[in-house]
Structure formats: C-alpha cells, structure tokens
N, C-alpha and C positions, 0 to 999 in steps of 0.2 A: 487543530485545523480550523480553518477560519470557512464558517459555510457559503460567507459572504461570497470567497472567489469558486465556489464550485456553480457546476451544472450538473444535477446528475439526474437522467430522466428515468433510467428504468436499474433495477438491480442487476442484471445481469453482468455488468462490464464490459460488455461486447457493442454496447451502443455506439453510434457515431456522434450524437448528440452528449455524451455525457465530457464533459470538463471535468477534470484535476489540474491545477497547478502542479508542477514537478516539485517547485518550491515546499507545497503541501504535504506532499507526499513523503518529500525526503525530513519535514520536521517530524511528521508522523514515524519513520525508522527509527529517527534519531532519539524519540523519548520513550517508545515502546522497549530501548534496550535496556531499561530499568525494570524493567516486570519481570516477575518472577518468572511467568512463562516462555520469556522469550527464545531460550536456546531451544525447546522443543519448536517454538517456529522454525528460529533459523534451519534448525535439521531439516525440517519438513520439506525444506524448499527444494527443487532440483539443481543438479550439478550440469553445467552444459558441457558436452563434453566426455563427461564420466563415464567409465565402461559396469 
C-alpha cells in the first residue's frame, strides 16, 4: 500500500476524514492471499445473506 495516497486520522474506521483508495485496498486483498493465514480471514468474514 502506498501511504502516500491515504488519509487516515483516527483508528477506528468509522471516521469521515479518513481516505483509502479502493485501488489500495483491493492490492492489499490481492497480496495478503499468499499468507498463510489468510483462509482463516477469509472464513472470518460474514456472509450476507446467510441463514
């Protein structure tokens, strides 16, 4: 990720101030699918939808 295009003011993620590229975000998916830990993320995640 490049921190040059971000804005991030506060940790929480809920800010209105903070910027991410989608750009960024989506290289960040794309290389984290190499780690070993990754399929315990992807499980982690919610299903919308899902009963």
């Amino acid at each position: 990720m490049n921190p040059d295009t971000m804005v991030i003011r506060d940790g929480s993620a809920i800010s209105h101030v903070n910027l991410i590229p989608a750009s960024e975000i989506t290289k960040l998916l794309y290389t984290i699918q190499q780690a070993e830990w990754f399929s315990a993320y992807k499980y982690s995640l919610p299903l919308v939808g899902a009963v």
